[in-house]
C-alpha positions in Angstrom: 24.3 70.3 -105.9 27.5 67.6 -105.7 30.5 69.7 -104.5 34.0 69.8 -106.8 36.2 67.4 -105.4 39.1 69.2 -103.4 42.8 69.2 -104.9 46.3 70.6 -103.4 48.6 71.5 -105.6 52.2 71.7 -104.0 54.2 73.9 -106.6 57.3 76.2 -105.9 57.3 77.8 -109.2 54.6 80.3 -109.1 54.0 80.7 -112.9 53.5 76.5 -113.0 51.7 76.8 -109.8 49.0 79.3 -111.2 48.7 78.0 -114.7 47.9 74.2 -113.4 45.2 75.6 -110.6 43.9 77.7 -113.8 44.0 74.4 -115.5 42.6 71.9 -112.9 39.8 74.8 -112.1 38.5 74.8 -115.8 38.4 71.1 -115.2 36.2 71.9 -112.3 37.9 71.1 -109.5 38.1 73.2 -106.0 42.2 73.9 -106.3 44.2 75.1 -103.1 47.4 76.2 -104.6 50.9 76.2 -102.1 54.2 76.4 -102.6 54.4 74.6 -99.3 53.0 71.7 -97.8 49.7 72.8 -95.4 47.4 70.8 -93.4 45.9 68.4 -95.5 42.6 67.5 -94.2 39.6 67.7 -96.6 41.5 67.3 -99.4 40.6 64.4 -102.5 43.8 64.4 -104.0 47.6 66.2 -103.3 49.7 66.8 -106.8 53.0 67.9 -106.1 56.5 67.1 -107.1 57.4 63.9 -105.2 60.8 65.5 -103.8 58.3 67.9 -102.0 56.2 64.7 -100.4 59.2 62.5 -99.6 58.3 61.0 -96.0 55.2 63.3 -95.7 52.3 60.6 -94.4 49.7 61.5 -96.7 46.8 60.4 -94.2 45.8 58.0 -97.0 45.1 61.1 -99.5 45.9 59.9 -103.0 48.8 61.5 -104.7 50.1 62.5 -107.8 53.6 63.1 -108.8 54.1 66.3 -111.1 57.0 65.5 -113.7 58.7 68.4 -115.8 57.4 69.1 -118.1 53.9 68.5 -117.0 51.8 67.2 -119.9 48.1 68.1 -119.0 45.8 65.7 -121.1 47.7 62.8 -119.4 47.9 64.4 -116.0 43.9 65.0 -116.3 43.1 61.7 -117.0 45.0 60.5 -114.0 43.4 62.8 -111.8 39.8 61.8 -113.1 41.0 57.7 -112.8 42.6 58.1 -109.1 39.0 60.5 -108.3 36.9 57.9 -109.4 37.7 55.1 -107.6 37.5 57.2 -104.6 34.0 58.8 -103.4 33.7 62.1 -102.4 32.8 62.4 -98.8 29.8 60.6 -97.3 29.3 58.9 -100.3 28.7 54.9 -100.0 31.7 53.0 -102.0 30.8 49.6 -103.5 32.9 46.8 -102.0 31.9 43.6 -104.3 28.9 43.1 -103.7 28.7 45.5 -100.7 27.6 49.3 -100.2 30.1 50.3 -97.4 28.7 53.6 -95.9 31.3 54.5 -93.7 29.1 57.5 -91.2 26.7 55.0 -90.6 29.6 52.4 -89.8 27.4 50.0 -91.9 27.9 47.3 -94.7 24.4 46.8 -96.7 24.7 44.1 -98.9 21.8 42.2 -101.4 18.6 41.6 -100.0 18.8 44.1 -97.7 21.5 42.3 -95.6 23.0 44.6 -93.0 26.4 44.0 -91.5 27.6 46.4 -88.4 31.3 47.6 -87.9 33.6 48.8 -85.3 34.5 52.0 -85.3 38.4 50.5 -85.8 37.2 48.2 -88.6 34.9 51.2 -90.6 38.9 53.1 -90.4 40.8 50.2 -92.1 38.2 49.7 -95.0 38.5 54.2 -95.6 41.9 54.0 -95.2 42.4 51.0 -98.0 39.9 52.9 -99.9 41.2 56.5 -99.9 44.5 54.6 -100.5 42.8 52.5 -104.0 45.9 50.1 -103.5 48.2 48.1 -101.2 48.6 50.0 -97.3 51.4 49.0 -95.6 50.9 47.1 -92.0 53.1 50.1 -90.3 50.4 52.6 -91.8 47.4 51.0 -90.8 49.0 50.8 -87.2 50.2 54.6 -87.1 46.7 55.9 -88.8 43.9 53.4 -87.0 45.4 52.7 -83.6 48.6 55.8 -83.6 51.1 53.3 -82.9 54.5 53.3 -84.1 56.7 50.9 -85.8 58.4 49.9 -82.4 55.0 48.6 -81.3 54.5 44.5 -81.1 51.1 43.3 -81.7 48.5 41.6 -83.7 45.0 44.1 -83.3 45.8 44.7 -87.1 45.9 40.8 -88.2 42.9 40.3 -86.0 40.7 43.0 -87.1 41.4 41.8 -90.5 40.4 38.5 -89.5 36.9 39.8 -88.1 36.2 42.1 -91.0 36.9 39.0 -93.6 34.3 37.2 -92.0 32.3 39.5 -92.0 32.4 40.7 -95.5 33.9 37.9 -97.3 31.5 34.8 -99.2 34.5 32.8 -98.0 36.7 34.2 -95.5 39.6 31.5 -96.0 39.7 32.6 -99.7 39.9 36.3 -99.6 38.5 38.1 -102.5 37.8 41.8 -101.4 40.0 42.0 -98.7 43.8 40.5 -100.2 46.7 40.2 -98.4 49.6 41.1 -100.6 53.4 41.3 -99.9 53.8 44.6 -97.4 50.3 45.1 -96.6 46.6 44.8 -97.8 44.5 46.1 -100.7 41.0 46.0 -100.8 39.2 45.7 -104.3 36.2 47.6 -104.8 
């Protein structure tokens, strides 16, 4: 039996907060409601009003914005869409023409083509997938390696280098891992 993927709700108002966990529930999801911000490992997805996750690092959990009024066919759908192109836990994610299992650290591609990773280059690819669009340079830094912004260096540019040769048909020409203005993206 597959688990229910695990949302947080963040909602001050109580009366919102219980009828959107009622809602999300009957959806069949695993709902931990708050009106506060807990720890917030294990969870697939946060909703919550963006005032309440201004300059909160997210860890690379997806988030969704809650508007007033919340309109729930629309807010469903883009809770399904942000789920789906993120795998629940221990679940390979296809990377182009790649199965990245990220416990085993492995990339199994056609053929039955293996490709090892770091343990640092396995936590860039979950990060920029948990993420499902472009993660900043200073983010990678702070998650992967714990540095701050203050810190000078170039592990990040490098380990992108090695994974790109690693994963890519032609690592000059980028196609799964991009380089975009402020960060990376992966497309999966």
């Amino acid at each position: 039996m597959i688990s229910p993927r695990h949302l947080l709700l963040i909602e001050t108002e109580p009366a919102a907060r219980q009828t959107l966990a009622e809602v999300l529930e009957g959806a069949g999801y695993a709902v931990t409601a708050s009106e506060t911000l807990p720890d917030l490992t294990g969870f697939d997805l946060i909703l919550a009003d963006s005032a309440l996750l201004n300059g909160v690092n997210s860890g690379g959990i997806p988030t969704v914005a809650l508007s007033k009024p919340v309109r729930l066919g629309p807010l469903l759908a883009r809770v399904e869409d942000m789920l789906a192109r993120r795998p629940a836990a221990g679940q390979p994610t296809t990377i182009g023409p790649w199965r990245f299992l990220a416990a085993s650290r492995l990339l199994e591609g056609e053929g039955g083509r293996k490709v090892r990773l770091t343990d640092k280059e396995t936590a860039i690819l979950e990060h920029l997938i948990k993420a499902g669009g472009v993660v900043t340079r200073e983010t990678l830094l702070a998650d992967v390696w714990g540095y701050s912004a203050a810190i000078t260096t170039h592990t990040l540019e490098t380990h992108i280098y090695r994974l790109r040769r690693k994963m890519e048909p032609d690592p000059a020409n980028a196609a799964l891992l991009i380089t975009e203005p402020g960060g990376y993206r992966l497309v999966v």
